[in-house]
C-alpha positions in Angstrom: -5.1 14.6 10.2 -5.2 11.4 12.0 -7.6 8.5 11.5 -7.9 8.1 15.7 -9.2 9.9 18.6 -7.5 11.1 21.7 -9.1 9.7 25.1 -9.5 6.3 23.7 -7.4 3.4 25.2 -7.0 1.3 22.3 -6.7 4.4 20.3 -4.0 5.6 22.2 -1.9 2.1 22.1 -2.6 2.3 18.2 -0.8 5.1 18.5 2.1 4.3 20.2 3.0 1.2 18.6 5.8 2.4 16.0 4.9 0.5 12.6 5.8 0.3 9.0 3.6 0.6 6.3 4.6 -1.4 3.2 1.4 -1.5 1.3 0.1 2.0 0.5 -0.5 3.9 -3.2 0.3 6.9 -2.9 -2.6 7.9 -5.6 -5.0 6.7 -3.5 -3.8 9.0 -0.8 -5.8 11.9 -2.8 -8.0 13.7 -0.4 -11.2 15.2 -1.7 -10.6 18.7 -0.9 -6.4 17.8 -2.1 -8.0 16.8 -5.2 -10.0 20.2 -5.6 -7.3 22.1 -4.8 -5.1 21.0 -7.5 -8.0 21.0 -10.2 -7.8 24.8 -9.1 -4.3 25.4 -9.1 -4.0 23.0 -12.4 -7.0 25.0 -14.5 -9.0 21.6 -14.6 -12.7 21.0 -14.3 -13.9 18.5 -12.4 -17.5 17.0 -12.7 -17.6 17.6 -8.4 -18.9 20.5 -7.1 -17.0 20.7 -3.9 -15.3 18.2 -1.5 -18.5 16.8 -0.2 -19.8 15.9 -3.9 -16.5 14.1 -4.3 -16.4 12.1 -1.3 -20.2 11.5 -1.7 -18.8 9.7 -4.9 -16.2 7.9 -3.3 -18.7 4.5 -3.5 -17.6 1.4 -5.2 -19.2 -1.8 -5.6 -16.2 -3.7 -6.4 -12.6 -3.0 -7.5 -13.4 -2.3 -11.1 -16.1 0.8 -10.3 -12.9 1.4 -7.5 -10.5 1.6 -10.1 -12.7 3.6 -12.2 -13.3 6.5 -9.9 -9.5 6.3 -8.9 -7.9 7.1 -11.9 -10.5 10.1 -13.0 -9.0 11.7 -9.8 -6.0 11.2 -11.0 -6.2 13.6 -13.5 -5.5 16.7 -11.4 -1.5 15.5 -10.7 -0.2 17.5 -13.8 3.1 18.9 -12.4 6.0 18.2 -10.3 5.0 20.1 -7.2 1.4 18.0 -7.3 3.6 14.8 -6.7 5.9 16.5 -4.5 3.1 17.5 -2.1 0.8 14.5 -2.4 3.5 12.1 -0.9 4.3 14.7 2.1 0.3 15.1 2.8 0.6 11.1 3.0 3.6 11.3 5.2 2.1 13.8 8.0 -1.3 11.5 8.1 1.7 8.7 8.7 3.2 10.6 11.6 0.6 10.9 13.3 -0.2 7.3 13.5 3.3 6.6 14.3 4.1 5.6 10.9 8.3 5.5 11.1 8.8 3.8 8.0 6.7 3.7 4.2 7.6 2.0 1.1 5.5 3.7 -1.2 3.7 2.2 -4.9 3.3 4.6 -7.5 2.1 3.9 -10.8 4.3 5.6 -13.3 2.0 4.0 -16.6 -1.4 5.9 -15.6 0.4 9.3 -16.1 2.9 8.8 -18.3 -0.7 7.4 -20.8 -2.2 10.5 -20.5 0.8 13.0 -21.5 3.0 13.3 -17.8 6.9 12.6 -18.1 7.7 9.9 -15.9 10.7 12.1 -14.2 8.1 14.6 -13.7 6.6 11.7 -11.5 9.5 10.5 -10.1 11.2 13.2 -9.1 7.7 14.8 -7.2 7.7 11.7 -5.3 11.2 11.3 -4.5 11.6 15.1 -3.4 8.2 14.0 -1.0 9.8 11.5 0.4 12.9 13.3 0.8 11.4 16.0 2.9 9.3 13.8 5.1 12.9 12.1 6.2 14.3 15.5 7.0 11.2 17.2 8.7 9.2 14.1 10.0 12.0 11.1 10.9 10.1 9.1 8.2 12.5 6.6 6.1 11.1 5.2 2.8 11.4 3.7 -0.3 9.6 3.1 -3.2 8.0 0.9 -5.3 7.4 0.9 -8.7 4.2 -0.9 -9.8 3.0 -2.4 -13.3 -0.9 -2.2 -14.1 -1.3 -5.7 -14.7 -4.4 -5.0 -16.9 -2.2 -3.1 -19.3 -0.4 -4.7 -22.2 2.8 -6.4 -20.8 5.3 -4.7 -23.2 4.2 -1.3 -21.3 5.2 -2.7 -18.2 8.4 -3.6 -20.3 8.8 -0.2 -21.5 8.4 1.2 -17.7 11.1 -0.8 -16.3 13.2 0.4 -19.3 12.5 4.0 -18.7 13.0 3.4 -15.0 16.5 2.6 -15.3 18.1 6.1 -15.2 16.3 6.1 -11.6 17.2 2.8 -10.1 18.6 4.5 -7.2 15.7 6.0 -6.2 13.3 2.5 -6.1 13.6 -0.2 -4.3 11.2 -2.9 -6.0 8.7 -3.6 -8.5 5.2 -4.4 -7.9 2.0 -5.9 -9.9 -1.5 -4.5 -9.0 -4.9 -3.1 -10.7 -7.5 -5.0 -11.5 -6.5 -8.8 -10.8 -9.2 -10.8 -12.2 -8.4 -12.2 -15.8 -4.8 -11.4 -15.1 -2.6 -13.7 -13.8 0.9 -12.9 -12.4 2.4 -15.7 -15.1 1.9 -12.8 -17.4 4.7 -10.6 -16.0 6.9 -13.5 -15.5 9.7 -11.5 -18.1 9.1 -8.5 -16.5 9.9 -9.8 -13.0 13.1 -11.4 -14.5 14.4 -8.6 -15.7 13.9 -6.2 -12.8 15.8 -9.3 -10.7 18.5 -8.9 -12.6 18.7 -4.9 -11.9 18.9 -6.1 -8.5 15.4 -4.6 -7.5 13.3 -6.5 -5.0 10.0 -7.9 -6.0 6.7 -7.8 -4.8 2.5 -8.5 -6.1 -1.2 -8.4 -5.4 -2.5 -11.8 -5.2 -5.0 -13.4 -3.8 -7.4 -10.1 -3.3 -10.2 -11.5 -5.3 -8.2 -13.5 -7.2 -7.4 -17.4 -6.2 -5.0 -18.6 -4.1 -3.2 -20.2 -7.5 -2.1 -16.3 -8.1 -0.3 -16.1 -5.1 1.6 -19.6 -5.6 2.6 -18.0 -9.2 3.6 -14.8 -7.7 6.0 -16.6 -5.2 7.0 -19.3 -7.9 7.3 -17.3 -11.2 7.6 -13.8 -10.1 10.2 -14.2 -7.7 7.7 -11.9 -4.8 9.3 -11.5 -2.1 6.1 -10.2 -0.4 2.7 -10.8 -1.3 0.9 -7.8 -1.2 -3.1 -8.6 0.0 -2.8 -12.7 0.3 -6.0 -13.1 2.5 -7.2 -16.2 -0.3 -4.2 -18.1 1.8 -6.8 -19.3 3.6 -8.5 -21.3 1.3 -5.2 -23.7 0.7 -4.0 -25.2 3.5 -1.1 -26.0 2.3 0.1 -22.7 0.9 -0.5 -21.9 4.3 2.2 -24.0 5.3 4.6 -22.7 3.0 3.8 -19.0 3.6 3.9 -20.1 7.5 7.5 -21.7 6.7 8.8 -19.1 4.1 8.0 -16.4 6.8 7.1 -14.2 3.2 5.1 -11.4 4.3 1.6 -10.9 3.5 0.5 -6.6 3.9 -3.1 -7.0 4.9 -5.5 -4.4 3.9 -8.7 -4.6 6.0 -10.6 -1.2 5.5 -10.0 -1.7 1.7 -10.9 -5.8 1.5 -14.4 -4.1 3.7 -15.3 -1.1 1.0 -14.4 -3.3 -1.8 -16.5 -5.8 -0.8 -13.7 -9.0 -0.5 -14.8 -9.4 3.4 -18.0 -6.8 3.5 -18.4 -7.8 7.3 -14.6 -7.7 9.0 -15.8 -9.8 11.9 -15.1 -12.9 9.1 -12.3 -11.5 7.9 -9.0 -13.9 8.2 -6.3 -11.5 9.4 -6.4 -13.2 12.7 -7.0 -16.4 11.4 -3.7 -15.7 9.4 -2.0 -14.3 12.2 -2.9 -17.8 14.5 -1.6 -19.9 11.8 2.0 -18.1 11.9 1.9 -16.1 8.8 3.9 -13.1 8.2 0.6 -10.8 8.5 1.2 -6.7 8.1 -1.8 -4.3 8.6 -1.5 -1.7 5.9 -4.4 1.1 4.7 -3.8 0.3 0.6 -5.6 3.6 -1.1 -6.9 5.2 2.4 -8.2 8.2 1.2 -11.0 6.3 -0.6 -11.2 3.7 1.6 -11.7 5.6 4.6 -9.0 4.8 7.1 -5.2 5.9 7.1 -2.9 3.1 8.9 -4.2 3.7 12.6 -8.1 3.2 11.8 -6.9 0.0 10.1 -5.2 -1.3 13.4 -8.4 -0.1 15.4 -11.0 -1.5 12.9 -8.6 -4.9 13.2 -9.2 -4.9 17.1 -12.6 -4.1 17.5 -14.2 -6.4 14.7 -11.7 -8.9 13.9 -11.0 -9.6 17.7 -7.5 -9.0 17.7 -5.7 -8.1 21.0 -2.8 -5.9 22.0 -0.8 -8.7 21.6 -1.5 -9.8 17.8 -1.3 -5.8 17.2 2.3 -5.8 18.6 2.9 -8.8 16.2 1.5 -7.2 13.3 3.8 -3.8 14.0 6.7 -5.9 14.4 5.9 -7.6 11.5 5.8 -4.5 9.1 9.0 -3.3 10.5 11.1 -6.7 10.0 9.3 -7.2 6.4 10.8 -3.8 5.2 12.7 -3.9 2.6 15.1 -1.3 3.9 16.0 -0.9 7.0 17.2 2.7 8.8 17.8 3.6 12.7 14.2 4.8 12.7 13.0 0.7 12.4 15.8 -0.5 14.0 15.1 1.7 17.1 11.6 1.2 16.8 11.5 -2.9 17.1 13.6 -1.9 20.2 10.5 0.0 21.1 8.8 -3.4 20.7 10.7 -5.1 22.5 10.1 -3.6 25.6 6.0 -3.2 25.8 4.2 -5.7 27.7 3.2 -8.7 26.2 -0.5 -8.1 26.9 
């Protein structure tokens, strides 16, 4: 299924820019009538009487109620297979908005804390991922990310049990609920998954201040910052971000249905993208937030007033901010290269 409609010019240029996605969770890919499906295949009830009931429920108010709804879905990835065929679901809605590239978050502590092995986990994603390169082109890597509104010694323990599956992650993350939880807490964290060589990235400055993203960058170590539209409201980690050239993965569907921008016509992504900064356009958890990659792009050019050309940027953008880099994105900022400039 893709989130745009044959026919429609800007749709169509959407479609053919080749792009990277960098900030996506691949539980929040979790389709309504996926989700029912594996209740029934899993033996689980579920208070939703059928896909409509569910995505009827798919309201938030905020991140918390978000977060809240999220992880009762979550319930329904029991097995191997589950995680297996979650991430390849996500990877043909990719294709088809000319997704080449996905690094992927997962969070291994909300199933390992309700009974499921984190190789169960792993190895579902990682055999996902696997077949999306083979059958779709796709490259990818993953990231693992610590619930930051968990105790920090579980995000400790994660990164230790992690380590017998280095070689299939690429970085470590921070998200969940930010409020209340600075990225100073994970500073030991962060440290130690620098030293096993894995790259680093967080949520800040969501609905969290700007002062989060300066302690992501400064005590973290991120190498991205994943959200960042609070930049704004500092000019002068504007300059640094501008400078640094540190990627920011933007997230406009989800900032709208989470209420951090409720109108996207006042939304700073082209503000951002004006002022020189390292802006991606990402769809975050887009099976609840109503737009997979593509309606992100659209939604960016017909209420944030961004033209073909700052969509080009932001495509380029994603593809040079990846942290690994195949002949797919290689090939595809060749693709770039050569579309007009308007």
């Amino acid at each position: 299924m893709s989130d745009t409609s044959p026919g429609n010019d800007l749709h169509d240029f959407v479609r053919s820019l080749p792009k990277a996605e960098l900030h996506l969770h691949i539980e929040g890919t979790l389709e309504p009538e996926h989700m029912l499906a594996l209740a029934d295949r899993n033996g689980i009830k579920l208070r939703f009487a059928d896909a409509q009931a569910a995505r009827d429920a798919y309201q938030f108010e905020d991140l918390q109620s978000f977060l809240d709804l999220y992880y009762e879905g979550m319930q329904v990835l029991r097995t191997e297979q589950d995680f297996r065929d979650l991430t390849f679901a996500y990877l043909e809605r990719a294709r088809a908005d000319n997704v080449v590239h996905a690094e992927i978050f997962f969070d291994p502590q909300a199933h390992v804390s309700r009974g499921i092995p984190f190789e169960m986990v792993i190895e579902g994603i990682v055999a996902g991922l696997d077949e999306g390169e083979q059958s779709l082109g796709i490259s990818s890597g993953l990231i693992l990310c610590f619930l930051r509104d968990m105790q920090v010694d579980s995000a400790a323990r994660t990164l230790a049990a992690a380590r017998p599956y280095l070689e299939h992650v690429v970085g470590v993350g921070l998200d969940s609920a930010e409020v209340g939880y600075p990225p100073s807490l994970f500073a030991d964290v962060f440290l130690e998954a620098d030293r096993l060589g894995l790259r680093r990235v967080a949520h800040a400055g969501e609905e969290g201040p700007p002062s989060y993203i300066v302690e992501a960058l400064d005590l973290l170590g991120a190498e991205r910052i994943d959200h960042g539209i609070k930049t704004m409201e500092d000019p002068a980690l504007v300059a640094r971000l501008a400078a640094s050239r540190v990627p920011l993965t933007v997230c406009p569907l989800s900032n709208q249905r989470l209420m951090v921008t409720p109108d996207l016509s006042k939304h700073p992504l082209k503000e951002m993208l004006d002022a020189g900064l390292n802006a991606t356009i990402n769809s975050d958890d887009p099976a609840y937030f109503g737009g997979y990659v593509g309606a992100n792009f659209v939604a960016a050019a017909e209420q944030m007033r961004l033209d073909r050309s700052d969509l080009v940027r932001a495509a380029r953008n994603s593809l040079e901010a990846a942290f690994c880099h195949s002949e797919a994105t290689l090939r595809a900022l060749r693709t770039l290269d050569a579309m007009p400039a308007t």
